[in-house]
N, C-alpha and C positions, 0 to 999 in steps of 0.2 A: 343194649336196650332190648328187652323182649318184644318181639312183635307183636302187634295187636290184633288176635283173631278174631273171627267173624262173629260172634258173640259182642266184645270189644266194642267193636268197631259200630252194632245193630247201638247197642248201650250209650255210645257215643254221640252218636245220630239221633237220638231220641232225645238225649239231653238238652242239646242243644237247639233241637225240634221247639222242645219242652218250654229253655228260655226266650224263643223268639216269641211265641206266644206270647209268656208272661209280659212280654212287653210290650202287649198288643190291647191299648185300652178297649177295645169291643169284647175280648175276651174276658179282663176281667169284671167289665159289667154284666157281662152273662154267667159268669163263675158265682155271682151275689147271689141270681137266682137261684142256684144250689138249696141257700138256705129256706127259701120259702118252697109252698106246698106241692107238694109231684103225686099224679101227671101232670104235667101243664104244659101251655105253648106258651111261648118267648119270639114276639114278632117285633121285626122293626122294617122302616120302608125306606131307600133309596131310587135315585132318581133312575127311571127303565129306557133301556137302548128302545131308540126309533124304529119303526120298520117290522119289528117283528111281535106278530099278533096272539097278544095273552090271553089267556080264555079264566073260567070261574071253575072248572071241573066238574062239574055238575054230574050227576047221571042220570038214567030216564029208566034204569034197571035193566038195559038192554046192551050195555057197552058203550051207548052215544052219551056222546056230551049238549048237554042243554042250556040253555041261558036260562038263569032264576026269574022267578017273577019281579018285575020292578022296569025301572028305566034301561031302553039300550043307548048307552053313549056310542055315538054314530064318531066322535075323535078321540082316539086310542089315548089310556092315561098315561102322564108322563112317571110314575113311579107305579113300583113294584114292590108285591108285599114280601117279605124273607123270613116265613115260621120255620123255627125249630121244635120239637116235642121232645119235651124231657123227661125221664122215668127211672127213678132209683139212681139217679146223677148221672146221667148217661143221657145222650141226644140219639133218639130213636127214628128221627125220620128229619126230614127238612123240604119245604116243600118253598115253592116261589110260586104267587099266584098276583093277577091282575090287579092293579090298585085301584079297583072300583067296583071291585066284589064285593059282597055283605058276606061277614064272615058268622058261622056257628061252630061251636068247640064243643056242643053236645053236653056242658055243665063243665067242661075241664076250662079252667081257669086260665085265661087267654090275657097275659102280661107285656106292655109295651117299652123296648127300650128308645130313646129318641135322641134324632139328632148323630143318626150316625153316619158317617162320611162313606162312600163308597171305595176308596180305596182300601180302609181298615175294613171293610164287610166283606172285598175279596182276598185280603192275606187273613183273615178269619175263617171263612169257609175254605179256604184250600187247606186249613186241616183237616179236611173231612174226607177230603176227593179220596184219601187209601181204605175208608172204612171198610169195614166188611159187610154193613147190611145195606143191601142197593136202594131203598129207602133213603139212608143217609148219604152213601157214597153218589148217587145218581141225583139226585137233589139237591147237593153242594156243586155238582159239576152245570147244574142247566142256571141255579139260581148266577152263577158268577156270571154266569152267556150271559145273562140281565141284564146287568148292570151297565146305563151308560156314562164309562168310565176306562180310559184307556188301560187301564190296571188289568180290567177282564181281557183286553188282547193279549197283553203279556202272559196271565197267570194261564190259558189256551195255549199257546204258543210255548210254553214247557210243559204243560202236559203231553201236548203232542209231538213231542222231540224225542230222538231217538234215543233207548237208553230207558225212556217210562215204560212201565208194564203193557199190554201190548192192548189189552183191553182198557185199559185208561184211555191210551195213545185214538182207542178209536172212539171213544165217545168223546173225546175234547174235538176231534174233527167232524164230526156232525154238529156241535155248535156253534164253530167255524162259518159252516152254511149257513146254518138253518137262523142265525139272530146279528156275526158280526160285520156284514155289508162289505165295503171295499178291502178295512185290512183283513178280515175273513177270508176272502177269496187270494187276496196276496198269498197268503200264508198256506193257501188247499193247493194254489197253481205250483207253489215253492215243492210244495209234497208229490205231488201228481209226476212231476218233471226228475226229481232229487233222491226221494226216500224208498232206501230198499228192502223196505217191507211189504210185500204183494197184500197181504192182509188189509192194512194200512193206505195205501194206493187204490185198493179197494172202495174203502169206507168213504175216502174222498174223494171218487166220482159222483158216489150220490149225494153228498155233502153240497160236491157243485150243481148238481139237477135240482137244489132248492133255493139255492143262493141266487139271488134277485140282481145281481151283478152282471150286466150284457155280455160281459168276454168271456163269462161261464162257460156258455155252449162253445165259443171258439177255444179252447183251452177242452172241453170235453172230447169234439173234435181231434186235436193233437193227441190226446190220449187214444182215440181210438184207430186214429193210423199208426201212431206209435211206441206205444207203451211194450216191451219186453216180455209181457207177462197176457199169452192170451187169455185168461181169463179177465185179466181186468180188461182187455180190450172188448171183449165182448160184454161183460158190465157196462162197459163206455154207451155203446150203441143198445144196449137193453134200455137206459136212461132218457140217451138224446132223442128214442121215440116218443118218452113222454114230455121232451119238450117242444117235439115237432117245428115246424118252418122248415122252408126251403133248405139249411145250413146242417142242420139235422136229416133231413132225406138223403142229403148228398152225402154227406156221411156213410149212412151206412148202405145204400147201391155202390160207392165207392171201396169197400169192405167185401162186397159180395162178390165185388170185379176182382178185388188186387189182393185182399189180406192170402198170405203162403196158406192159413191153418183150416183146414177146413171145419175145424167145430167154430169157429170165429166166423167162417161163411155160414153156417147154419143158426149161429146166434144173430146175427146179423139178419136172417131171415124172417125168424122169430121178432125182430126190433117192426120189420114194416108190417107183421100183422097187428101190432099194437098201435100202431099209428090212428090219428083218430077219424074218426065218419069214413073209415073204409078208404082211405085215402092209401093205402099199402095192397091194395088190392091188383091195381094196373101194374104194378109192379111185379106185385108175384105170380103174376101170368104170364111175364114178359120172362121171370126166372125159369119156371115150369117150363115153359117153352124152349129158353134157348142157352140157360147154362150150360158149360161143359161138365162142369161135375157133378155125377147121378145123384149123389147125399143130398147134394144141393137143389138139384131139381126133384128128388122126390121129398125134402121139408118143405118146399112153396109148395109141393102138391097137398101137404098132410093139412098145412093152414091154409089155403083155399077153400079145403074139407069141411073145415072148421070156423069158417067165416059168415056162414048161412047169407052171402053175397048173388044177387044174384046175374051178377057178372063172373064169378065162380062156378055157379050152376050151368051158364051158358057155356065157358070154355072146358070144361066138362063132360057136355054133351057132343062138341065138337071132336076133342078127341077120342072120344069112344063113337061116334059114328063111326060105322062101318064103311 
């Protein structure tokens, strides 16, 4: 038998891509749309994971996002809108937005499918997550975070497995944090501990600095005494300053004592000037002072410098007295 080369094999893959789809009713009630009028948007609305806070997109022509004029619902909707924009039979964008937004499509004709099951709506958009325009690709991958629906852990949970393109792999782990709660975090501490991609181990420390999940910071912690890869360890402790508490301070004075690396002591240093209302301040006077290693004592001196503290200014003037 002749082997099947990589041509083949792409052809194969695609086929088969091809028929799982076709057997995918959401798909082919969005394939109907085809025949009618393009541009258009193709919306339908599934129920939205807990917890995690939709906005309307608005903008104020400054970059900030704005609430429209109307009612603010003070209890977050339980559904989520899922447009697609279709143009020349092709899905050009997909966006996922609050279910309690007032929507305008600007005269483009804004078409609803209904009644669609959230599990068929995430093995529907993971055809999207390879696209090539990040409009679509980046759209399909936040709209699935959405959905609350165990289907969105799983269809996360292979994206972010080893073996996915490496940029896929890291945006499926920021929605890990950022929207799926406990198995979210399951699945970041699995990576954080396991996955030997530094890249990768990366994206999911900050993933866990937004994850609303308490054993975050203890699991960011373990990362940053020990994680293999000082860069991510010093990511670790860049993070756990902005989440501050006692378990986060210790953290990274504990880094500053023991880590071997010394740019990992200086990012560490960097971590308690970011700490908030100057609370890193007592600290890096304490470093200035009596660290053994000069790098280390002259970056508490450079953000002291930098702190416009005026507990800074005092220890300051101390050491330069004569």
């Amino acid at each position: 038998m002749k082997p099947i080369g990589r041509t083949g094999l792409l052809a194969c893959l695609l086929s088969c891509f091809s028929l799982t789809q076709a057997q995918s009713p959401l798909h082919n009630r969005f394939r109907e749309q085809y025949a009618q009028p393009q541009p258009a948007w193709i919306g339908y609305t599934v129920p939205a994971v807990a917890g995690h806070e939709q906005n309307c997109d608005y903008g104020d022509g400054f970059g900030r996002g704005v609430r429209p004029p109307g009612p603010v619902h003070l209890e977050p909707p339980d559904q989520v809108q899922i447009l697609l924009r279709i143009e020349n039979n092709r899905v050009s964008k997909i966006r996922a937005i609050s279910g309690d937004c007032q929507l305008d499509a600007d005269g483009v004709p804004l078409r609803w499918i209904r009644d669609v099951r959230p599990a068929e709506s995430v093995a529907f958009l993971t055809g999207f997550v390879t696209a090539e325009s990040d409009h679509v690709r980046d759209g399909a991958i936040a709209a699935i975070a959405l959905h609350a629906d165990s289907a969105a852990d799983e269809a996360l949970e292979k994206l972010a497995a080893a073996g996915q393109p490496e940029s896929l792999r890291e945006k499926a782990v920021f929605w890990l944090g950022a929207a799926r709660g406990r198995r979210g975090y399951e699945l970041l501490r699995h990576i954080v501990t396991e996955d030997t991609s530094e890249g990768v181990r990366d994206k999911a420390v900050f993933a866990l600095s937004i994850c609303k999940e308490p054993q975050a910071v203890d699991t960011m912690i373990a990362v940053a005494h020990n994680d293999a890869s000082s860069h991510v360890r010093g990511q670790a402790l860049f993070w756990l300053a902005h989440k501050a508490g006692q378990k986060a301070v210790g953290a990274i004075s504990a880094a500053i004592d023991n880590d071997p690396d010394t740019e990992v002591k200086k990012k560490a240093v960097f971590a308690l000037q970011q700490l908030s209302n100057g609370e890193g301040v007592p600290m890096l006077i304490q470093v200035a002072r009596n660290n053994r290693n000069p790098a280390v004592r002259k970056q508490a001196m450079f953000w002291l410098g930098q702190s416009n503290d005026p507990r800074a200014l005092a220890f300051f003037e101390e050491v330069l007295k004569p």
